[in-house]
C-alpha positions as CSV (number, residue, x, y, z in Angstrom):
1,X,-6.6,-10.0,0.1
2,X,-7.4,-11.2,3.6
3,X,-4.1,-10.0,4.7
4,X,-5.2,-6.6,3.5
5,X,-8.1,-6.6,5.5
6,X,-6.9,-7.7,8.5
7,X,-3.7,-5.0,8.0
8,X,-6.0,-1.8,7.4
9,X,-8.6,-3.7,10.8
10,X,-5.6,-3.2,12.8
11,X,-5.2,0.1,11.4
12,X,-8.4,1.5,12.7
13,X,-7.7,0.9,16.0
14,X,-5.3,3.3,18.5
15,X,-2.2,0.7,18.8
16,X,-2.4,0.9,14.6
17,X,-2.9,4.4,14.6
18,X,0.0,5.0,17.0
19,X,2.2,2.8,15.5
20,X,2.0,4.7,12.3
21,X,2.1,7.8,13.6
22,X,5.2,6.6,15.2
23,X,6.6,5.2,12.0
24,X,5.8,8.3,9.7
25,X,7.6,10.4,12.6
26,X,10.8,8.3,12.5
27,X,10.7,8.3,8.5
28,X,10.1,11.9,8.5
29,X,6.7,12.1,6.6
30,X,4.3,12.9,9.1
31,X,4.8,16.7,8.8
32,X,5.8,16.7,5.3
33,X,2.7,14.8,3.9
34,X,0.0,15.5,5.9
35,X,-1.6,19.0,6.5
36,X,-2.1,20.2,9.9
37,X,-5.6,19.6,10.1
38,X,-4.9,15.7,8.8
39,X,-2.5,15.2,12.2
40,X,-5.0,16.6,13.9
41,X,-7.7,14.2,12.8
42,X,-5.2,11.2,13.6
43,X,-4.2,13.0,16.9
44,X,-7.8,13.4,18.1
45,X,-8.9,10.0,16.9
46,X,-5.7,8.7,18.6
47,X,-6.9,10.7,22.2
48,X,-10.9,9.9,21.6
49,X,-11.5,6.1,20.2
50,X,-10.5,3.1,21.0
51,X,-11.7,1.5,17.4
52,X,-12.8,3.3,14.8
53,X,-16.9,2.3,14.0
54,X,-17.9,5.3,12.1
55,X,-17.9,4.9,8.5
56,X,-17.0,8.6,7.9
57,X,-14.2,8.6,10.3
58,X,-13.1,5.1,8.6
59,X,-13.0,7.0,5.3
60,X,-11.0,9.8,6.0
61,X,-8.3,7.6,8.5
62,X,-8.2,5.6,5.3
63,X,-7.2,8.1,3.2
64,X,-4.5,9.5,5.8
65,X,-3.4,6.6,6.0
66,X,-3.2,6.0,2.4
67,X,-1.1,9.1,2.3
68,X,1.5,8.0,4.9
69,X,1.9,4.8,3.3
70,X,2.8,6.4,-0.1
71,X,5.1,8.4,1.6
72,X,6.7,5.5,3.5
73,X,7.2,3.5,0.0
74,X,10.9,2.8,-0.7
75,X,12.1,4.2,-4.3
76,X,13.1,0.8,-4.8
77,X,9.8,-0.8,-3.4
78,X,7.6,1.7,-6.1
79,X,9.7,0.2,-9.0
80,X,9.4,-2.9,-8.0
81,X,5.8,-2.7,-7.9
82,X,5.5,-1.2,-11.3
83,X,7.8,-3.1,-13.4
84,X,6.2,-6.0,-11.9
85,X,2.9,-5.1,-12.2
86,X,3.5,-4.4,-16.0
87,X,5.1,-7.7,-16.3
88,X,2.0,-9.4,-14.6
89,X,-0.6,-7.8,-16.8
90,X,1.5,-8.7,-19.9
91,X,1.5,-12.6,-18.9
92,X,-1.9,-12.7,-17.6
93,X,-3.1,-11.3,-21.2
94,X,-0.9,-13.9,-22.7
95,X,-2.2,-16.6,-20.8
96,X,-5.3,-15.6,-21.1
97,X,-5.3,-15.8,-24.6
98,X,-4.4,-19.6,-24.3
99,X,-7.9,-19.8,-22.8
100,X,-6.8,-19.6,-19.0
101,X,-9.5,-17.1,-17.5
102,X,-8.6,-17.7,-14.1
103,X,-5.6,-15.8,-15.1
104,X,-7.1,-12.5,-15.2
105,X,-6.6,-12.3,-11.3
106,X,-3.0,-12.5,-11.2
107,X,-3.2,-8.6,-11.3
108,X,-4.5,-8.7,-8.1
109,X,-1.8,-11.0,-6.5
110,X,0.9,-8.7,-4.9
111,X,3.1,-11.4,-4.1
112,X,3.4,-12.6,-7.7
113,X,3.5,-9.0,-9.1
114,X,6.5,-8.3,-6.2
115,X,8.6,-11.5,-7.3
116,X,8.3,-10.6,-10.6
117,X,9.8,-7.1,-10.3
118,X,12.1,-8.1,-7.8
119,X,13.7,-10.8,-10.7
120,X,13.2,-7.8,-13.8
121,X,14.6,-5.0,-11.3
122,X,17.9,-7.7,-10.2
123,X,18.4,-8.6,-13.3
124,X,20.4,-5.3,-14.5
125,X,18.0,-4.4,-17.6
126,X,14.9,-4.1,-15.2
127,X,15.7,-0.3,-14.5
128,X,15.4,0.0,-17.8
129,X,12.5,-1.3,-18.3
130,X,8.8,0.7,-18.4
């Protein structure tokens, strides 16, 4: 989670911003996914700030930037990510059930929920799984 935080910090600043903008350019996204008046909103916030302090201008970045990344996501990488997940929240309720309550938080580990669907999707069934 911390890693999170200090990813979507780094985000709000112009070197973040920039670098995205970069990215979804390169990927081909940027015009595809966002509406004109969303690459304006990056482009002037890009131009204008420095940081971004202003809850409301957090918000919508946040949300752009939500959209990008979506966009960026591999085919393979959304798979992954929900055939894993599945497989996480079916452990965690079994383990769970063997009285481990700390387990309920696996669902919220991304690195567990990743090598799990990284072992179902390699393993030849896991496309055909979920």
């Amino acid at each position: 989670m911390v890693l999170e935080e200090q990813a979507s910090m780094r985000l709000m600043t112009r070197e973040g911003l920039c670098s995205l903008k970069k990215r979804a350019i390169r990927q081909r996204v940027w015009f595809g996914v966002l509406t004109k008046i969303e690459r304006g909103i990056v482009d002037l916030t890009v131009k204008c700030v420095d940081r971004i302090r202003s809850d409301m201008l957090s918000l919508v970045i946040g949300r752009i930037v939500c959209k990008i990344a979506n966009a960026l996501k591999s085919r393979f990488l959304e798979r992954v990510d929900a055939v894993g997940y599945n497989l996480v929240e079916r452990i965690s309720k079994i383990a769970v059930g063997w009285g481990y309550v700390e387990a309920m938080g696996w669902k919220r580990d991304l690195n567990l929920v990743r090598h799990l669907g990284v072992n179902a999707v390699n393993n030849g069934s896991g496309w055909a799984q979920v």
